[in-house]
C-alpha positions in Angstrom: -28.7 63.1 -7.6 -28.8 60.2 -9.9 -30.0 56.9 -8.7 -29.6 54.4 -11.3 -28.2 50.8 -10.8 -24.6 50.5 -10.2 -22.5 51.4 -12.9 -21.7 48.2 -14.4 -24.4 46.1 -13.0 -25.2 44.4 -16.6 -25.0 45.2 -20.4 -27.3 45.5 -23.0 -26.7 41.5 -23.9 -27.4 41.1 -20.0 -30.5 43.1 -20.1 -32.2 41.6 -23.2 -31.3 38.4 -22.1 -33.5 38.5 -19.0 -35.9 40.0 -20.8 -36.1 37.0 -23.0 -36.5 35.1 -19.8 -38.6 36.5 -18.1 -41.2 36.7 -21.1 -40.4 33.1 -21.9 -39.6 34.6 -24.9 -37.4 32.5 -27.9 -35.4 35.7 -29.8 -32.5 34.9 -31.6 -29.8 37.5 -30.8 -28.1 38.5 -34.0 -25.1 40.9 -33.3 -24.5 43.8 -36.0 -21.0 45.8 -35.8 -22.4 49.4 -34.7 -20.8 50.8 -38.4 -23.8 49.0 -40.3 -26.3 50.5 -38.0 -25.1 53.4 -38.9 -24.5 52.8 -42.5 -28.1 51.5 -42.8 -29.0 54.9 -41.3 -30.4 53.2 -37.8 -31.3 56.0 -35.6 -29.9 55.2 -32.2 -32.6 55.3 -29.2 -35.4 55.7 -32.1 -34.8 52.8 -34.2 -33.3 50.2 -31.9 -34.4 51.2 -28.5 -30.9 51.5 -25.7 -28.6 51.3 -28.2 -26.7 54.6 -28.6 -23.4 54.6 -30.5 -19.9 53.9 -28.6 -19.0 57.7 -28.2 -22.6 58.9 -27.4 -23.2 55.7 -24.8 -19.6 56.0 -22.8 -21.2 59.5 -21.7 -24.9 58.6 -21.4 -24.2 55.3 -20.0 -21.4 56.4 -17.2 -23.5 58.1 -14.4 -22.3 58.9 -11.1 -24.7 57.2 -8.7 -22.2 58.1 -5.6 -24.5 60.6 -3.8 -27.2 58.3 -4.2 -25.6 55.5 -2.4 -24.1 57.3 0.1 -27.8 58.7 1.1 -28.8 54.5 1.2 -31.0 54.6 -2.5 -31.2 50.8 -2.8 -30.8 49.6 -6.1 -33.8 47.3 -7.1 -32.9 43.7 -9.1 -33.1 44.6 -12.8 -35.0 41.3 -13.2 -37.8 42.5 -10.9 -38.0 45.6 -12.7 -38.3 43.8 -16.3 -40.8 41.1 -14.5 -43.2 44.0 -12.8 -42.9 46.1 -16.0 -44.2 42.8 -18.4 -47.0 42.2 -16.0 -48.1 45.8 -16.3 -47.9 45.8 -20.2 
């Protein structure tokens, strides 16, 4: 069964934004239209890490956490899982 968060619990924005601040971290987000990745030959998952293109990431993305859920599989804050994983690096 798969037991990721809730489909739809946050984006990528959402999830490098807490990462930013729980780091205390000042990035500047930049947004680049998906067809100059590509065009400037960006590998996805390799060269910018959870980005995978729109028709690759509807798929990947999408997962059925159902069974999971039904069974009672909690799904754990994402921003405890960021903080816990930046204390351990």
């Amino acid at each position: 069964m798969n037991s990721t968060g809730p489909n739809g619990m946050t984006t990528l924005a959402g999830l490098l934004e807490i990462c930013r601040e729980v780091t205390g971290g000042d990035a500047e987000w930049v947004p680049v239209q998906e067809a100059e990745l590509v065009a400037a030959g960006v590998e996805p998952w390799i060269h910018l890490p959870l980005w995978l293109p729109a028709e690759t990431a509807r798929t990947a993305w999408d997962v059925d956490t159902t069974r999971a859920r039904e069974l009672g599989l909690p799904s754990r804050p994402l921003r405890d899982s960021v903080a816990d994983t930046w204390a351990w690096q």
